[in-house]
NULOVEX-857402 format. One line per field, with one value per residue (C-alpha): x, y, z; chain. Coordinates in pm, 1 decimal, padded with zeros to 6 digits. Layout:
<sites>
x <- [X; ...]
y <- [Y; ...]
z <- [Z; ...]
c <- [A; ...]
</sites>
This chain:
<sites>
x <- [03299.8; 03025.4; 02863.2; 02460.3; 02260.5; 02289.8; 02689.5; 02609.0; 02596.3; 02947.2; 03084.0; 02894.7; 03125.1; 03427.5; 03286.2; 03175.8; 03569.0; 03685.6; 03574.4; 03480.9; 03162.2; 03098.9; 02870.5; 02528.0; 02351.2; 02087.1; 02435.2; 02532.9; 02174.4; 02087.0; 02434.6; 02325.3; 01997.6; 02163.0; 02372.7; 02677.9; 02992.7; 03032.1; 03294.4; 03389.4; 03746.2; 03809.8; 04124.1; 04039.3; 03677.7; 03766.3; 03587.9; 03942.7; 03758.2; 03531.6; 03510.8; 03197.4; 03205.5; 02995.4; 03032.5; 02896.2; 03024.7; 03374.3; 03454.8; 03461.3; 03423.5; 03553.6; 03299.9; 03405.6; 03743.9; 03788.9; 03989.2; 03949.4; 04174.7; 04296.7; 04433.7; 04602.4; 04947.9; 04929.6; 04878.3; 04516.6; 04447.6; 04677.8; 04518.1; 04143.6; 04244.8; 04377.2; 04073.9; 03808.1; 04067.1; 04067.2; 03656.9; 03631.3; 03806.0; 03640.4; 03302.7; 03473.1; 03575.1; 03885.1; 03896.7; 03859.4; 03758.6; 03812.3; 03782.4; 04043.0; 04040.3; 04356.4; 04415.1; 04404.6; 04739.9; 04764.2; 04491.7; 04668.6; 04990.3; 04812.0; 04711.8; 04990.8; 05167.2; 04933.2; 04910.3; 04657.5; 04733.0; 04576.6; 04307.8; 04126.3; 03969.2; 03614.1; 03563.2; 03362.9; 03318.4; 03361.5; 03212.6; 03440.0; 03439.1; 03475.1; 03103.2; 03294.1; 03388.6; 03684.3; 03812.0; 03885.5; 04125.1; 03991.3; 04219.8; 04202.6; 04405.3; 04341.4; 04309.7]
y <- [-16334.9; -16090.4; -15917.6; -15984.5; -15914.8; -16249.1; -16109.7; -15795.3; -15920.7; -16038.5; -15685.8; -15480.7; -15678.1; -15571.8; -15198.8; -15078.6; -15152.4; -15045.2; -14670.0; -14433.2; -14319.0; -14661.0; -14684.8; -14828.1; -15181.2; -14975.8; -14766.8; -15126.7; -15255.9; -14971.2; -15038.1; -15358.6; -15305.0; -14955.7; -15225.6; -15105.1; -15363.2; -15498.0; -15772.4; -15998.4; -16087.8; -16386.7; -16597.1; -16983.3; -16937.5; -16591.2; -16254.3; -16061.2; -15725.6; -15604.8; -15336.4; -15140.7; -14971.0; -14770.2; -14722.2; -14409.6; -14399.4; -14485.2; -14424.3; -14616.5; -14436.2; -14668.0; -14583.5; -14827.1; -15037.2; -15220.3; -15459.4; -15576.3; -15363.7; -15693.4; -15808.9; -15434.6; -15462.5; -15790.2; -15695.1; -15737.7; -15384.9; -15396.4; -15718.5; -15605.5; -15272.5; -15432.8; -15674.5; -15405.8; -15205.7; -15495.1; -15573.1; -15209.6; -15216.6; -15508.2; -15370.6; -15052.2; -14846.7; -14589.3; -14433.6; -14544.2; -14192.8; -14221.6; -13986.9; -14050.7; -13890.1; -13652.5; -13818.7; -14177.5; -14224.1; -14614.1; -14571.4; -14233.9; -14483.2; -14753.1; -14546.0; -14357.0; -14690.7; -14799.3; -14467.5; -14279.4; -13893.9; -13619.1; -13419.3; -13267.2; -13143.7; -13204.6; -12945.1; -13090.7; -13415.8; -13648.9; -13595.4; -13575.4; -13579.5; -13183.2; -13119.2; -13032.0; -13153.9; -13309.0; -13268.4; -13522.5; -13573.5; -13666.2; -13922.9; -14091.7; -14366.0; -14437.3; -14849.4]
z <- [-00095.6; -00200.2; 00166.5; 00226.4; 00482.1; 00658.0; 00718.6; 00845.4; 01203.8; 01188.0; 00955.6; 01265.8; 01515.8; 01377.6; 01218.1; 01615.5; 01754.2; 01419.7; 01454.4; 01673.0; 01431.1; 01289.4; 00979.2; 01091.1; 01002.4; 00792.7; 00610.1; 00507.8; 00469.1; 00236.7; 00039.9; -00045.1; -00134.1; -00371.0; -00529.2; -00406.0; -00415.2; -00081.3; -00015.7; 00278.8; 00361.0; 00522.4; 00695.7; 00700.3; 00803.9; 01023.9; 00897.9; 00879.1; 00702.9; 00469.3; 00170.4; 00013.5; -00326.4; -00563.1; -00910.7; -01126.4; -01470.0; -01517.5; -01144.3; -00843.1; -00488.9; -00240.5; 00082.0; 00350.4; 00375.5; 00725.5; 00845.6; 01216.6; 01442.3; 01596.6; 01270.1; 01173.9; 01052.4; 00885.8; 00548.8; 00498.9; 00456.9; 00079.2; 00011.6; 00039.7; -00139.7; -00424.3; -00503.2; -00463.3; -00712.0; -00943.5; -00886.7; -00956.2; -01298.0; -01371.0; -01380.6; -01590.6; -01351.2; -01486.2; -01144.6; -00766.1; -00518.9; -00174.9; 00185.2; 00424.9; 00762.2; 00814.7; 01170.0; 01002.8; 00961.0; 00909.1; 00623.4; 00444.9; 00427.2; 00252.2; 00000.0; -00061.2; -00120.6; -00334.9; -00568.7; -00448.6; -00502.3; -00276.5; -00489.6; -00271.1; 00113.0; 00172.2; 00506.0; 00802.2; 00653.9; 00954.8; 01273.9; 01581.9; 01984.2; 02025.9; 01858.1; 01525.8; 01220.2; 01081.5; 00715.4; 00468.8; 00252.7; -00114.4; -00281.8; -00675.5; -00832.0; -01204.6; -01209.2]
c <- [A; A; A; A; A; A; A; A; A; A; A; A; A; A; A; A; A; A; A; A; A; A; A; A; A; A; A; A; A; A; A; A; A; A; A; A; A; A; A; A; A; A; A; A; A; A; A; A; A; A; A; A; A; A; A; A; A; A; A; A; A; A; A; A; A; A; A; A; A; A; A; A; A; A; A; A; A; A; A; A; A; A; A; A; A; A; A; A; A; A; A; A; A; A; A; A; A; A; A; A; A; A; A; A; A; A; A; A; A; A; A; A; A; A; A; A; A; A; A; A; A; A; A; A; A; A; A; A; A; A; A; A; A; A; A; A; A; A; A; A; A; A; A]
</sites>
């Protein structure tokens, strides 16, 4: 189900336990109103996660992928990967770009199941708790 802004109380409830620097209500506000993809997940009528997409060209750069930390390790995280993949493709995308943080190891797993290849370090991209920066890793899959 496509995210508005009438969902973003619900994605901020699970986006604040989900990370320790969570994206804001305006980062999601302003995704929407960019036109961004932005996709809601649910179980029966239970938000279970929540994926955000832009497209430029022929590529796809997959910005935000959560999936409440309550539900980890039930498969949800391969299941919402896979339709933004396919909604990606469907709108032309060739390409889906991602950032991954080095310490996220759940997240690095998932896509290296799923055929995402290392292409890349982006220095100090993510802020940390020691007033520096963490790297990220730079991943592509071609859809």
């Amino acid at each position: 189900m496509p995210m508005s802004m009438e969902s973003l109380d619900a994605v901020m409830a699970i986006e604040v336990v989900a990370y320790p620097f969570p994206w804001t209500r305006v980062n999601f506000a302003d995704s929407l109103k960019s036109g961004y993809s932005a996709w809601l997940m649910f179980e029966d009528t239970t938000l279970v996660g929540y994926g955000v997409f832009m497209l430029a060209l022929d590529d796809a750069h997959l910005l935000n992928l959560t999936i409440d930390p309550m539900l980890h390790s039930r498969g949800y995280g391969a299941v919402m990967l896979a339709e933004l993949m396919r909604l990606a493709k469907s709108h032309g995308a060739a390409r889906i770009f991602l950032e991954v943080r080095p310490s996220n190891g759940a997240a690095r797993r998932l896509y290296d199941r799923t055929g995402f290849k290392t292409v890349g370090i982006r220095r100090g991209y993510y802020p940390d708790h020691h007033e520096r920066r963490e790297d990220a890793i730079v991943m592509e899959r071609t859809l």
